[in-house]
C-alpha positions in Angstrom: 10.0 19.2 3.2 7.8 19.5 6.3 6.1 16.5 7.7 2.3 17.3 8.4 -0.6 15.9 9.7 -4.1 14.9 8.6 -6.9 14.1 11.9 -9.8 12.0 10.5 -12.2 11.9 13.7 -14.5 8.3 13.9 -12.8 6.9 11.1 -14.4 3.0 10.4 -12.4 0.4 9.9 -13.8 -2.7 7.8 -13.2 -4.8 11.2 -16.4 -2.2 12.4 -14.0 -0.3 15.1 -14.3 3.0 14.7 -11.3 5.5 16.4 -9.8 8.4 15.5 -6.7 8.6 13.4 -3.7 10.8 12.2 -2.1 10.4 8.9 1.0 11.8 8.8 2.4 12.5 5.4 5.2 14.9 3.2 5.1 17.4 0.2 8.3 17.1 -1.9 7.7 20.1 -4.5 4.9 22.1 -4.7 1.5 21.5 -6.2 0.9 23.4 -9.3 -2.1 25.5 -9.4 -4.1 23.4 -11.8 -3.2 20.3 -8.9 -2.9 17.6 -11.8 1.3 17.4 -11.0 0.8 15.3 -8.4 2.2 11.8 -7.5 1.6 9.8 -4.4 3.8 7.6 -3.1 3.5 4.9 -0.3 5.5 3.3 2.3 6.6 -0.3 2.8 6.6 -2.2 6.1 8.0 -1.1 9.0 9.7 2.2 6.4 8.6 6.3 7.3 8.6 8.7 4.4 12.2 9.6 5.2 12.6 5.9 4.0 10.4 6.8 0.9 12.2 9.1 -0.2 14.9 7.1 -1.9 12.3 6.1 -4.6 12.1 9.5 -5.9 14.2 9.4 -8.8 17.7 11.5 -9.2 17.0 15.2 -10.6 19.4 13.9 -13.8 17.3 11.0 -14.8 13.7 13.5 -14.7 13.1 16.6 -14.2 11.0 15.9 -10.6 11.0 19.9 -9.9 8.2 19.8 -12.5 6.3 17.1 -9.9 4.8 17.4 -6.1 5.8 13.6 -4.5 3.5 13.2 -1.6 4.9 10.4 0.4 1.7 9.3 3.1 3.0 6.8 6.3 0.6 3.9 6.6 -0.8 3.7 9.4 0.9 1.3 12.1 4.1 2.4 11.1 5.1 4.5 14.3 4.9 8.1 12.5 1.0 8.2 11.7 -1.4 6.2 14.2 -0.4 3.1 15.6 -0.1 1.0 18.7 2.7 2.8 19.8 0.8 6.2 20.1 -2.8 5.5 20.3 -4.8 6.3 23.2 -6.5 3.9 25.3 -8.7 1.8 24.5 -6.6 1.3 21.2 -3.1 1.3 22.6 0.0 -1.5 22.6 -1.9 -4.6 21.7 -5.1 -3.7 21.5 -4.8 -1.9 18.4 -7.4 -3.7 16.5 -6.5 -4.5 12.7 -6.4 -2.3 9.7 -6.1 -3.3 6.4 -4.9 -1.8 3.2 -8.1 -1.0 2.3 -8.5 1.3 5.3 -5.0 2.8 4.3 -6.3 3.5 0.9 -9.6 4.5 2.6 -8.1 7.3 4.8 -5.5 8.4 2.4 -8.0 9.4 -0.3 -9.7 11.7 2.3 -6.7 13.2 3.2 -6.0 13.8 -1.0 -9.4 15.2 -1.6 -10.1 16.6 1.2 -7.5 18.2 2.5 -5.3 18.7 -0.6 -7.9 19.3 -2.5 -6.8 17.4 -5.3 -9.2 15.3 -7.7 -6.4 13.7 -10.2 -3.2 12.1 -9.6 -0.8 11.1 -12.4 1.1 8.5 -10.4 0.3 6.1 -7.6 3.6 4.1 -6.6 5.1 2.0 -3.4 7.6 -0.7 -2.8 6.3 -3.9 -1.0 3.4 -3.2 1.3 3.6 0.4 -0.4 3.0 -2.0 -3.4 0.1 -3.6 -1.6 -1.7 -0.2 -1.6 -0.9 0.9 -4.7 -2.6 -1.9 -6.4 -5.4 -0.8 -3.8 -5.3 2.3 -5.3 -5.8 1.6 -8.8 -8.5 -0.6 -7.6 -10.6 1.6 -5.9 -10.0 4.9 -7.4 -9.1 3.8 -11.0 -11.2 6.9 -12.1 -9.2 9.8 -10.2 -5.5 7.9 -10.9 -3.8 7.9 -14.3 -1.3 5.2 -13.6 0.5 2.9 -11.2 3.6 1.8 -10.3 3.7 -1.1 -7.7 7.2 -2.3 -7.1 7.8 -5.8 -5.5 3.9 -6.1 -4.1 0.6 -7.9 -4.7 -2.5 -7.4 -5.4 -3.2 -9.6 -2.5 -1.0 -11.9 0.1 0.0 -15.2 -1.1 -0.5 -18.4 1.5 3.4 -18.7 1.3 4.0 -15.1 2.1 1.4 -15.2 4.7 3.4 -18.2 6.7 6.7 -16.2 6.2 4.7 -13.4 8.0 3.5 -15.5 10.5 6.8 -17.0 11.3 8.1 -13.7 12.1 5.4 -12.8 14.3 5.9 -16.1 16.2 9.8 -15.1 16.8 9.1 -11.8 18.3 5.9 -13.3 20.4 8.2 -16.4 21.5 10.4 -14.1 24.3 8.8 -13.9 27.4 9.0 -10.1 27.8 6.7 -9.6 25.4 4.0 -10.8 27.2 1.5 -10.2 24.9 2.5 -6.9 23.7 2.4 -5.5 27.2 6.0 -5.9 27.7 7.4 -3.7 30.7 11.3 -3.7 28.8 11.9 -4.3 25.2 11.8 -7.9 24.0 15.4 -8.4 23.2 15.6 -11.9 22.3 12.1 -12.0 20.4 14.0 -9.0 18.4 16.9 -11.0 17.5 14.7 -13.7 16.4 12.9 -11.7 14.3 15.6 -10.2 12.4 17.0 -13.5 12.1 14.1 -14.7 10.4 14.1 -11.6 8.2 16.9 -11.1 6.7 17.0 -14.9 5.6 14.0 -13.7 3.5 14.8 -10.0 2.7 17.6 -11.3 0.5 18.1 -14.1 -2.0 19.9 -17.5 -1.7 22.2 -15.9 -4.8 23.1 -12.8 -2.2 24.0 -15.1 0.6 25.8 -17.3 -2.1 27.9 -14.7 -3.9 28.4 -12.8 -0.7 26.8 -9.9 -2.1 26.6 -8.1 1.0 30.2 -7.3 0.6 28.4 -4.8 -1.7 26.6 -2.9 0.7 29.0 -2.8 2.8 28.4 -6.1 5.0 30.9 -8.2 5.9 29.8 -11.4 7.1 25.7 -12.9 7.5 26.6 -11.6 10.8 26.4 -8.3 9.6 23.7 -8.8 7.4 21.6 -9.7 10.8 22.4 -6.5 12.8 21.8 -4.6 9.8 18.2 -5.7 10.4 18.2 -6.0 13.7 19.0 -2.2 13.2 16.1 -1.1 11.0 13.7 -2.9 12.7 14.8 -1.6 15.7 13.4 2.0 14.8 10.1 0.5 15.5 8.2 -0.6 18.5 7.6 -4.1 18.8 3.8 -3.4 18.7 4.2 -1.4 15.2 5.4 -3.9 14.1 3.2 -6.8 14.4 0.0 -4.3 13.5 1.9 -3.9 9.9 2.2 -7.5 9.4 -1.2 -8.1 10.1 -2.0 -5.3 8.0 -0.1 -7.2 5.4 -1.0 -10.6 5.7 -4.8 -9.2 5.5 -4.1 -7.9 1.8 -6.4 -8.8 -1.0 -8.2 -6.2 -3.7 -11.4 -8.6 -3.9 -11.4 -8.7 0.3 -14.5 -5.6 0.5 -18.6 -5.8 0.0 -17.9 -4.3 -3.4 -16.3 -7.2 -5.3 -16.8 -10.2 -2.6 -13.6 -12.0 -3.1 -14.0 -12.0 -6.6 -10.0 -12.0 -7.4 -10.0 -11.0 -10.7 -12.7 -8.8 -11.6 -11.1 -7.0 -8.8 -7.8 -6.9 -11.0 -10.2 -6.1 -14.4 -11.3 -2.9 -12.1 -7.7 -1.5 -12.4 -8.3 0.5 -15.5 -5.5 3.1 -15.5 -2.6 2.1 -16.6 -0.1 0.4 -15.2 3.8 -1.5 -14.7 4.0 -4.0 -12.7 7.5 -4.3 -11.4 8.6 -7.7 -9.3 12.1 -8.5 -8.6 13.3 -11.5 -10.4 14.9 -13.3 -6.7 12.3 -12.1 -4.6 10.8 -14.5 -2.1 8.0 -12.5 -1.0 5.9 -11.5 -4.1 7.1 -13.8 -6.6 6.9 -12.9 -10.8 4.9 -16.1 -11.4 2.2 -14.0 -9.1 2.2 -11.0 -10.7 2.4 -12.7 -14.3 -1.0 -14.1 -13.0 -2.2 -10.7 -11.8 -1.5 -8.5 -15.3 -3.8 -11.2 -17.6 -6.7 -9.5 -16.6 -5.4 -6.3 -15.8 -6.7 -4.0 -18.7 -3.8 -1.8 -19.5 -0.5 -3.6 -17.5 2.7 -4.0 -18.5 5.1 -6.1 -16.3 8.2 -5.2 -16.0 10.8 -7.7 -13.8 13.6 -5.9 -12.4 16.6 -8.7 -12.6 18.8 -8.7 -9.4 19.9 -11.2 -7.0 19.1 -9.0 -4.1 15.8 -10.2 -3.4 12.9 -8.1 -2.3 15.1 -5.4 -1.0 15.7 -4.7 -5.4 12.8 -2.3 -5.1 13.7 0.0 -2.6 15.9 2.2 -4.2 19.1 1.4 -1.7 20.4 -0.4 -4.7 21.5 2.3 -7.9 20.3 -0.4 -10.7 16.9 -0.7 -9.2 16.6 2.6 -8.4 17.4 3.3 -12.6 15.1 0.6 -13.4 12.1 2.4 -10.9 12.8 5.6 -12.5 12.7 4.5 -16.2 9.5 3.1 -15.5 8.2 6.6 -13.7 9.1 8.3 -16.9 7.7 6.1 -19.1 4.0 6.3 -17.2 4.4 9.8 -16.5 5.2 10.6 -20.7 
C-alpha cells in the first residue's frame, strides 16, 4: 500500500472559491484489467486512510484479494488539502468551506480521470464517510452498483448540527486559539472538545455498563484521553473545516435538485444497505428509516450495540462482522 496523490488545479467549490487541491488517497489490491473490481471507500471525521482501513473486512470472512479498496482522505482531514497545509490566501482559518458535495465532486475526477475507471461495485464509509457515500449514490447512481453507508445521513439533522456546534464553541472558547491563528496549541479548547465528544461518541448504555472496560478503558477518565488522543492527531484548524464540512451535509443542498429532500433520496438508484447503529446519538435509525422509503432499492440494516456511533468503525469485532456480511451480500 502506497499513499498517492491526485492535484486538481482551479478546482470550484459550490461556495464560488476556486483553489487548488490535493487528494490524497490508497490502492489496497490491484485493479483488474477490465477495472470493474473496484470499491471505494471513504473516511470519517477527523480519521486518514490508515484509519479506513479497519473497515476492510478480514481475508477469512471474503476473499478481498479478488477486490482493489481505494480508500480517498476527504479533504480537511490533514492528509489531503486542508487548513493545515494550504497556501496563502487559503491557510489556518481562512480555509473557506467545502462540502460533501465538493468531496464527491473532486473524488470522481480523481476515479475517472486518473484511475481511469468508469464503474465501481461498492461505495462505502462510516459517519461523515457515510455522508459521502450517500453523496455518491446520489450523484453518480449511474457509474456505482451499490452503497454501503454506515452510521451517516443523507443530510445533517438540526440535533446533530448543535452537537457540532457545541464542539466547535469548546475548542473556539480558549483564548489561544484566537481565531484559528493561535501562536501555541489551544490546550484547554482541546480538552473541552474531547470532553464534549466522547459524551456523544458513545452511548448512555457504554457509560452505564462501563463498557469501556472492554476496550481497554478504565475509568470516563480514560475514555476522555482516549479522545483527547485521537483528536489530537489533527490540527485544531482541520478540525473545525471537517465539522463545517459536516454540519453543511444535505443530498438536495445543489442547483440540480434545489432542496428537494426526497427526490434527491429517489435519485439513489443503485442499490443499497443502509446501516445505523441502534445507540447512536449522531445519526439516529428513526432518520435513516425516513431516508430508505423513497430510496428505490434500500435495505436497512441496524447494527445492535450499545457503543454508540463508534459501532461502525470497525474497532469493535461484532460491527466489523456485521459491515462485512453486508459487503458480501452487495457485492454477490
Amino acid at each position: 500500500m502506497k499513499e498517492k496523490t491526485f492535484d486538481l488545479k482551479e478546482f470550484e467549490l459550490q461556495s464560488d472559491v476556486v483553489l487548488d487541491i490535493t487528494l490524497s488517497y490508497v490502492l489496497v489490491g490491484e485493479v483488474n484489467k477490465e477495472k470493474d473490481n473496484v470499491i471505494l471507500v471513504l473516511t470519517s471525521y477527523s480519521a486518514t486512510h490508515e484509519d479506513a482501513l479497519d473497515l476492510i473486512p478480514d481475508p477469512d470472512f471474503l476473499d478481498t484479494s479478488e477486490y482493489c479498496f481505494i480508500i480517498i482522505n476527504m479533504m480537511g482531514n490533514s492528509a489531503s488539502t486542508s487548513p493545515s497545509n494550504a497556501e496563502k490566501p487559503f491557510d489556518g482559518p481562512r480555509f473557506p468551506t467545502v462540502t460533501i458535495r465538493d468531496n464527491v465532486r473532486a473524488q470522481h475526477r480523481l476515479v475517472t480521470q486518473e484511475l481511469g475507471i468508469t464503474r465501481l461495485r461498492l461505495v462505502m464509509g462510516y459517519s461523515m464517510g457515510g455522508l459521502q457515500t450517500f453523496e455518491w449514490g446520489c450523484q453518480h447512481s449511474d457509474m456505482v452498483d451499490s452503497i454501503l453507508p454506515i452510521c451517516g445521513a443523507a443530510r445533517v439533522s438540526r440535533h446533530n448540527w448543535l452537537f457540532l456546534e457545541s464542539a466547535k464553541a469548546a475548542l473556539q472558547a480558549d483564548q489561544k486559539f484566537e481565531g484559528g491563528d493561535y501562536k501555541e496549541a489551544p490546550e484547554v479548547g482541546m480538552d473541552a472538545f474531547a470532553k464534549v465528544y466522547a459524551a456523544w461518541a458513545f452511548s448512555q448504555d457504554f457509560f452505564r455498563e462501563e463498557l469501556y472496560k472492554n476496550l481497554g478503558m478504565d475509568s470516563v477518565e480514560e475514555v476522555i484521553l482516549f479522545m483527547k488522543s485521537y483528536f489530537g492527531r489533527r490540527e485544531p484548524n482541520d478540525l473545525m473545516t471537517m465539522i463545517e464540512t459536516w454540519q453543511s451535509a444535505n443530498i438536495a443542498h445543489n442547483n440540480e435538485h434545489r432542496g428537494d429532500f426526497e427526490g434527491a433520496l429517489r435519485n439513489i438508484k443503485c442499490k443499497a444497505i443502509v446501516m445505523p447503529g441502534s445507540t447512536d446519538l449522531y445519526f439516529r435509525v428513526e432518520d435513516s428509516e425516513k431516508e430508505i422509503k423513497y430510496m428505490p432499492d434500500a435495505e436497512l440494516r441496524v447494527i445492535d450495540s450499545k457503543l454508540g456511533h463508534v459501532v461502525g468503525s470497525g474497532m469493535d469485532p461484532f460491527g466489523k462482522r456485521r459491515i462485512g456480511l453486508a459487503i458480501k451480500d452487495l457485492l454477490s
